[in-house]
C-alpha positions as CSV (number, residue, x, y, z in Angstrom):
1,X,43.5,43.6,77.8
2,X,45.4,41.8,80.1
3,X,46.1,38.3,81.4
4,X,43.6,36.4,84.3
5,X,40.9,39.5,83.2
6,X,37.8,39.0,84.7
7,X,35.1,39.2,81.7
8,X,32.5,37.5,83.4
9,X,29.3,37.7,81.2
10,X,30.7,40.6,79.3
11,X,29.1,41.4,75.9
12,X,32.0,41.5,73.4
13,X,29.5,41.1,70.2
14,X,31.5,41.6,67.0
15,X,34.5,43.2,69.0
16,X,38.0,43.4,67.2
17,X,39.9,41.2,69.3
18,X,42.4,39.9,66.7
19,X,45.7,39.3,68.4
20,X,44.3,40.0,71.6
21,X,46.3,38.1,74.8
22,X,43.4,37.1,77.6
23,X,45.5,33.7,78.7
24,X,43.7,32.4,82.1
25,X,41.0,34.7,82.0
26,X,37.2,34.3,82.8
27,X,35.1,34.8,79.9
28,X,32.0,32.3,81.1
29,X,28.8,33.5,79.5
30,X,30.7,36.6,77.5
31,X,29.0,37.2,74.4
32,X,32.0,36.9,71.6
33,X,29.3,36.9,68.3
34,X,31.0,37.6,65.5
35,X,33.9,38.7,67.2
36,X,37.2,38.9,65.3
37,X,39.6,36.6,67.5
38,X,42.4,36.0,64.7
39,X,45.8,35.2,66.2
40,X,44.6,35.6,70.0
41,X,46.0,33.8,73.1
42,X,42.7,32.2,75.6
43,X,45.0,29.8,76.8
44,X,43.5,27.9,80.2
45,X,40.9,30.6,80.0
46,X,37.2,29.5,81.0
47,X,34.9,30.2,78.5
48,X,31.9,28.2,80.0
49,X,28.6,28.4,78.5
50,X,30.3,31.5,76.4
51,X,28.2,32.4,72.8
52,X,30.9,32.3,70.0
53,X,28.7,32.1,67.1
54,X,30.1,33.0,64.1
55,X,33.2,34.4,65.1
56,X,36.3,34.0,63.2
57,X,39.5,33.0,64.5
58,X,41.8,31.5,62.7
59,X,44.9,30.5,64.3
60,X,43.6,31.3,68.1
61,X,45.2,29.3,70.7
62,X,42.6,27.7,73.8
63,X,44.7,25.3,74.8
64,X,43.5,24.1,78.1
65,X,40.4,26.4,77.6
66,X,37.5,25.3,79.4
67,X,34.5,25.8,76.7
68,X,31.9,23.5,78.6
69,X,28.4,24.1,77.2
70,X,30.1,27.1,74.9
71,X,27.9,28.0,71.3
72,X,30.5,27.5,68.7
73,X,27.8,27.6,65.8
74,X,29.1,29.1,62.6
75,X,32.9,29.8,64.1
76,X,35.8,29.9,61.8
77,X,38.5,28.4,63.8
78,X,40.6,27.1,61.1
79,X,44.0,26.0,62.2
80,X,43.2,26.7,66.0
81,X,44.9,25.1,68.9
82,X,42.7,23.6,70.9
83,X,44.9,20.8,72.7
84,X,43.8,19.9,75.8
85,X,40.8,21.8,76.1
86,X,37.1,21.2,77.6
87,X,34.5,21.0,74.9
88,X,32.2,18.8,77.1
89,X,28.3,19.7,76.1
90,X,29.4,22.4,73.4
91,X,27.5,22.9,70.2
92,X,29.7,23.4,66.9
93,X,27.0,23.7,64.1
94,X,28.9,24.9,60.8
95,X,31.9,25.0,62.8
96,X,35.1,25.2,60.6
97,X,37.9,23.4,63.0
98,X,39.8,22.7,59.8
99,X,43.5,21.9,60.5
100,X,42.6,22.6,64.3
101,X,44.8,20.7,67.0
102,X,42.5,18.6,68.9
103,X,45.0,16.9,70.6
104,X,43.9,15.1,74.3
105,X,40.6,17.3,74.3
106,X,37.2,16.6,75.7
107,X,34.3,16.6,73.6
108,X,32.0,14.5,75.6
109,X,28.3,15.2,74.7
110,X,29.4,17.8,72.2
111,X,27.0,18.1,69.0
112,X,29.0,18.2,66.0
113,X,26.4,19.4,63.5
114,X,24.0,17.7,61.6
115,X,23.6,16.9,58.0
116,X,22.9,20.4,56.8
117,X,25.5,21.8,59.4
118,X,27.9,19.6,60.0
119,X,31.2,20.0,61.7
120,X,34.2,20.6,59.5
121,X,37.4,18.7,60.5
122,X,39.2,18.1,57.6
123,X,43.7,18.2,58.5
124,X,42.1,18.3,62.6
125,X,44.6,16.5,64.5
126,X,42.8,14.6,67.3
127,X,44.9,11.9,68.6
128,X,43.4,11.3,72.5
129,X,40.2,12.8,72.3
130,X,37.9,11.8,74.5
131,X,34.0,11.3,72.6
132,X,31.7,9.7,75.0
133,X,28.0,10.7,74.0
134,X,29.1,13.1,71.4
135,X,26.5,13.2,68.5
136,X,26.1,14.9,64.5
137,X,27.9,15.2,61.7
138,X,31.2,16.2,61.2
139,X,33.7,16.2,57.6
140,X,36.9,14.4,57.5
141,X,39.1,13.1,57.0
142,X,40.8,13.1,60.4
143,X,44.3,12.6,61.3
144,X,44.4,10.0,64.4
145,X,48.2,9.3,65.1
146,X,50.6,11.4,67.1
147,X,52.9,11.8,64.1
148,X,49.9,13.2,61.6
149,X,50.6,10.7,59.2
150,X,47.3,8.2,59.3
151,X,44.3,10.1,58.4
152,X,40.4,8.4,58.4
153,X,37.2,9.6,56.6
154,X,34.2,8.1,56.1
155,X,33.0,4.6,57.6
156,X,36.6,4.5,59.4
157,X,36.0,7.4,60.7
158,X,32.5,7.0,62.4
159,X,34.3,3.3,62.9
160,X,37.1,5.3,64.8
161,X,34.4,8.0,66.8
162,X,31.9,4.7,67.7
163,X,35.3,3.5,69.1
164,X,35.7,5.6,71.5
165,X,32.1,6.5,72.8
166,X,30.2,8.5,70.0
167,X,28.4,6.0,68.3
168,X,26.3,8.7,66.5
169,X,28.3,10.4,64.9
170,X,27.9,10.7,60.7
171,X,30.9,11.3,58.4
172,X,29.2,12.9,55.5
173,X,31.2,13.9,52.0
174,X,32.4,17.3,51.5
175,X,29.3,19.5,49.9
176,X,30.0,20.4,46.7
């Protein structure tokens, strides 16, 4: 596949994209279910309203990516970079963002889980998020400074989210 790809709606359902290099394309409304996205490249691509659940890509770089209103439910997206991206109105049920790089990116009005789903950020660097309205439950702790160095679970954490506009969001303890 190649860069700026049209993929408009297109039904990718558990397709073997690992690797895969789609920078700047238009995936809005593409099914990606259960897709296997490991290592790929959707840099600045728009992924509005896209279905991602339960896909797993680790390491997959959407930096800039515009995910508005995108289903993220049940994604592995451990160590992802997602710097700068638009995650305004998505829902990330059981979403693993663990070690992800959140860094300057939208989530305003995003649900992060709830108590029996929650949002898994533990190691997630998101120094200059923006939260406004965001709602759930997420896992920490969080790192919150640009050198990675101060990290914040728990009260601090909802402390640090009410901060800047998500008052309702839950830090819950890791299951288990």
């Amino acid at each position: 596949m190649s860069r700026r790809a049209d993929l408009t709606g297109a039904y990718l359902f558990g397709a073997g994209l690992n690797g895969v290099r789609l920078e700047g394309a238009d995936l809005g409304g593409a099914n990606l279910g259960n897709a296997e996205l490991a290592d790929a490249d959707l840099s600045f691509a728009d992924l509005t309203k896209a279905e991602l659940v339960g896909c797993v890509a680790p390491n997959i770089r959407l930096r800039g990516a515009r995910l508005f209103a995108a289903v993220l439910d049940d994604a592995v997206l451990t160590g992802a970079d997602l710097s700068h991206a638009i995650l305004n109105s998505a829902k990330l049920y059981r979403t693993d963002l663990c070690g992800a790089n959140l860094t300057f990116a939208s989530l305003r009005w995003a649900r992060l889980g709830n108590d029996s789903m929650p949002t898994a950020l533990t190691g997630a660097a998101m120094v200059g998020c923006e939260f406004e309205g965001a709602k759930g439950a997420v896992v920490g702790p969080v790192l919150v400074d640009e050198d990675r160095s101060r990290s914040l679970d728990g009260a601090d954490l909802e402390a640090w989210f009410a901060e800047r506009g998500a008052e309702h969001v839950r830090v819950l303890r890791p299951a288990g």
